[in-house]
C-alpha positions, -999 to 999 in steps of 0.1 A, spaced: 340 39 -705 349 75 -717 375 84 -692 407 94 -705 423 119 -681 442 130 -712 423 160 -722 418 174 -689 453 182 -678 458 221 -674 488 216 -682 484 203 -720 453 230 -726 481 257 -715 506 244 -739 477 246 -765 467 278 -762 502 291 -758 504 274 -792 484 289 -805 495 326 -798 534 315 -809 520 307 -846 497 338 -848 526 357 -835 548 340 -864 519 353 -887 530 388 -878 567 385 -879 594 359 -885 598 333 -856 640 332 -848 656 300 -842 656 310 -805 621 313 -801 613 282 -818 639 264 -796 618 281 -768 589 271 -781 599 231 -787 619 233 -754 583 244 -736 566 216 -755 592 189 -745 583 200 -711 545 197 -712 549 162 -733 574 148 -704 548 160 -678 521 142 -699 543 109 -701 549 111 -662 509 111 -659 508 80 -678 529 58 -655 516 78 -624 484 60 -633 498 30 -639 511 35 -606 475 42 -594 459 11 -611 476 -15 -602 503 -5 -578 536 -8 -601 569 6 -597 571 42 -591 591 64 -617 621 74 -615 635 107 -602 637 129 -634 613 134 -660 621 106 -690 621 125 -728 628 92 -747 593 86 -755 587 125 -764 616 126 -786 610 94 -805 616 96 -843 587 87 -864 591 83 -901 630 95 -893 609 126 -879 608 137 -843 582 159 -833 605 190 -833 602 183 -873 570 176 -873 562 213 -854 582 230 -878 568 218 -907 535 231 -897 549 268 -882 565 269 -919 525 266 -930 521 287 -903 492 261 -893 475 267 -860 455 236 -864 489 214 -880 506 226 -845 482 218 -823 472 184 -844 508 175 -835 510 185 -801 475 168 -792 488 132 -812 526 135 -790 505 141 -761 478 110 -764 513 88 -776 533 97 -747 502 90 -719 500 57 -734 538 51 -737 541 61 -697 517 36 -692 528 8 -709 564 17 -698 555 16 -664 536 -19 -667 569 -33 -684 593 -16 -658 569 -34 -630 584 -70 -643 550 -83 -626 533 -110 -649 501 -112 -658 493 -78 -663 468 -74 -688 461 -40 -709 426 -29 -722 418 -8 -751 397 23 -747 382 48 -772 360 75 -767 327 63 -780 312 86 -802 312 93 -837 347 106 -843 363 72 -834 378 56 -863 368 22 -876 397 4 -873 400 17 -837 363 13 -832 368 -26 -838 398 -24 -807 370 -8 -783 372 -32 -754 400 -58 -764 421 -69 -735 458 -84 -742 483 -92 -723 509 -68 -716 534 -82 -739 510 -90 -766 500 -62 -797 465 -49 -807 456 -56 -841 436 -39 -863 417 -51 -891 439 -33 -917 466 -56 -903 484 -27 -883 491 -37 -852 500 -14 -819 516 -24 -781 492 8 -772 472 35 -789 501 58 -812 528 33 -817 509 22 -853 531 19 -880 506 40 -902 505 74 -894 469 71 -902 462 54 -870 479 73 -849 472 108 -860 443 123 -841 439 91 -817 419 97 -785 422 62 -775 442 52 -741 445 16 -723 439 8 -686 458 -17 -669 446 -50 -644 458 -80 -632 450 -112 -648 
């Protein structure tokens, strides 16, 4: 089941190549604090939009609670390792890494699909809602990930891993390791 809608959205691919011109810009000249304001602001944006899919398909799947006027930014502005993801971007446009920058944007973007998800599954207050584990199938998919492919939980229940990390969806690992990179994404059903 390779389906994630994640890596379609115009949307996200805009944001990435518009990353990707604001660091080879920054390669020319020195970003201001403005621009990279801009820049995070534009992000914040995108990642919102991308978190609003999330429980839009939960929505879709199994006919939850619709969102709430507004788009929510808790999710995107979580702190991770005491870093939120405006750190995390400007430690790589220091580097002056097109790949760092867009490493980060594509890991907040897969975490904050899943997080609208799950979020809108807990908002519902429906029981028995179970959530399913997806990867992508192929040979990029990480072990410990791999060994998730399939597994179905209930909604209030954590996916382990065979390290002994555990997750309530794909990019809310404790180690970074198993977050960074993820492709994975969960679909919903009743019990």
């Amino acid at each position: 089941m390779a389906d994630s809608r994640l890596f379609e959205w115009d949307e996200l691919n805009l944001l990435r190549d518009y990353a990707e011109q604001f660091v080879r810009r920054g390669e020319e000249r020195d970003v201001n604090q403005k621009q990279f304001d801009d820049f995070c602001d534009y992000i914040e944006f995108v990642l919102c939009l991308v978190y609003a899919y999330g429980w839009k398909d939960a929505e879709e799947i199994v006919g939850i609670v619709p969102m709430k006027d507004g788009l929510d930014d808790k999710a995107v502005n979580l702190e991770i390792g005491g870093e939120t993801f405006r750190d995390r971007i400007e430690t790589q446009l220091r580097k002056l890494s097109v790949a760092g920058v867009l490493k980060v944007i594509d890991t907040e973007a897969h975490r904050d699909y899943n997080t609208g998800v799950y979020d809108a599954a807990e908002e519902s207050g429906e029981s028995g809602i179970m959530k399913q584990w997806w990867t992508m199938q192929d040979e990029r998919v990480r072990d410990t990930h791999d060994y998730l492919d399939g597994a179905r939980v209930g909604l209030d229940d954590a996916f382990y891993t065979y390290d002994g990390d555990s997750a309530m969806y794909p990019g809310g690992f404790s180690k970074p390791e198993n977050n960074v990179n993820c492709r994975c994404w969960i679909t919903l059903a009743r019990a």
